[in-house]
C-alpha positions in Angstrom: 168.8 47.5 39.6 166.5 47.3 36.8 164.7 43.5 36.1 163.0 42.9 33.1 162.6 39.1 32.2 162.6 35.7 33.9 166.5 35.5 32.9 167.3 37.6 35.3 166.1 35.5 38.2 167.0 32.1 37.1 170.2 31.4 39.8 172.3 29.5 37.9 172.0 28.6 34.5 171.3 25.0 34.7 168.2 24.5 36.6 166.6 20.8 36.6 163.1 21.7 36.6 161.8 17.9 37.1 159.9 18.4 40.3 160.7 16.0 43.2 158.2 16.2 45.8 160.9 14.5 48.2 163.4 17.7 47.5 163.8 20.3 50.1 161.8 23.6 49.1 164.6 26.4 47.7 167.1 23.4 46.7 168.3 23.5 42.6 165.7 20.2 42.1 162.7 22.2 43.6 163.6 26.2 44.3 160.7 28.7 44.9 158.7 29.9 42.7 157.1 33.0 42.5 154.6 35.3 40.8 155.1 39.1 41.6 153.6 42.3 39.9 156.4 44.7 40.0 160.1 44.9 40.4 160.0 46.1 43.8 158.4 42.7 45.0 161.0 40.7 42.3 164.0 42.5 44.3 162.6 41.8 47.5 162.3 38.1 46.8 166.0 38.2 45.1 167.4 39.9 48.2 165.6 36.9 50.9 166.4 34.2 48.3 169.9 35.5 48.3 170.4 35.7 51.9 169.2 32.1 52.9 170.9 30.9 49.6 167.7 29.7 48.2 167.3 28.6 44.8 164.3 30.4 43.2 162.5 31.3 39.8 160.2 34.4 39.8 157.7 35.5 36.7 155.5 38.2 36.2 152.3 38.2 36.8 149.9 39.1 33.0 146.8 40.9 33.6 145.2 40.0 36.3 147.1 37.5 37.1 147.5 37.1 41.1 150.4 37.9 43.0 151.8 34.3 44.5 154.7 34.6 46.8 153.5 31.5 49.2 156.6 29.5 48.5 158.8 32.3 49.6 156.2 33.1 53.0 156.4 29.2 53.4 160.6 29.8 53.9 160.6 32.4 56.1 157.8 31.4 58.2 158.0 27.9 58.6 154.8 25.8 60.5 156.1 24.3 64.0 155.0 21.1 64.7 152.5 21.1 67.8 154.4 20.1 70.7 152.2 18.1 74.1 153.5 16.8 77.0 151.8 13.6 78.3 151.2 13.9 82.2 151.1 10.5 83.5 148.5 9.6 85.5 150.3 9.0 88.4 151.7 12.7 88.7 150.5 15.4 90.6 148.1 17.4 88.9 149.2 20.6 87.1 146.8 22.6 88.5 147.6 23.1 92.0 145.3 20.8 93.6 148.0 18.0 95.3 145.5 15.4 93.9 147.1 12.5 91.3 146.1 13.8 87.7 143.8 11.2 87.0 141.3 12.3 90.2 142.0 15.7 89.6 141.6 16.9 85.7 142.4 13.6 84.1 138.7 12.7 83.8 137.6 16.4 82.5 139.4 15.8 79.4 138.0 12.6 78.3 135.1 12.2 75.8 
């Protein structure tokens, strides 16, 4: 498949390019946007877009322009939130001991 210009990429022909901070990442009011040096890295972005049924726009990068394909890394490899579990004070220390947490480790972790 041979891709030449931005036309190609455009998924759908009426794209609303106000920006809405609030809109989900690869939705028609805020798709991906990316910045790739060769067709290869255009296809590849086509093909994941296209499977996840993203919306996207991808340009070529001039010169030395910089290859920029963090929205499209930011999609398939989204940031978990940290998960921690709050020990109460009262429970048995997770460390083995038998002791209530807050004789046991509880103090070690305070400041």
């Amino acid at each position: 498949m041979m891709l030449v210009t931005l036309n190609h990429y455009l998924l759908g022909s009426n794209f609303n390019m106000k920006v809405n901070s609030m809109a989900k990442l690869g939705t028609e009011k805020r798709p991906i946007i990316v910045r790739v040096k060769s067709n290869e890295m255009a296809e590849y972005v086509v093909n994941q877009c296209r499977a996840n049924d993203w919306r996207y726009i991808i340009g070529f990068a001039v010169g030395n322009e910089a290859e920029d394909i963090s929205d499209l890394e930011g999609m398939l490899n989204p940031v978990m939130p940290a998960i921690s579990v709050r020990i109460g004070r009262n429970e048995p220390c997770k460390c083995g001991s038998g002791k209530k947490y807050k004789k046991c480790c509880g103090p070690e972790l305070k400041h």
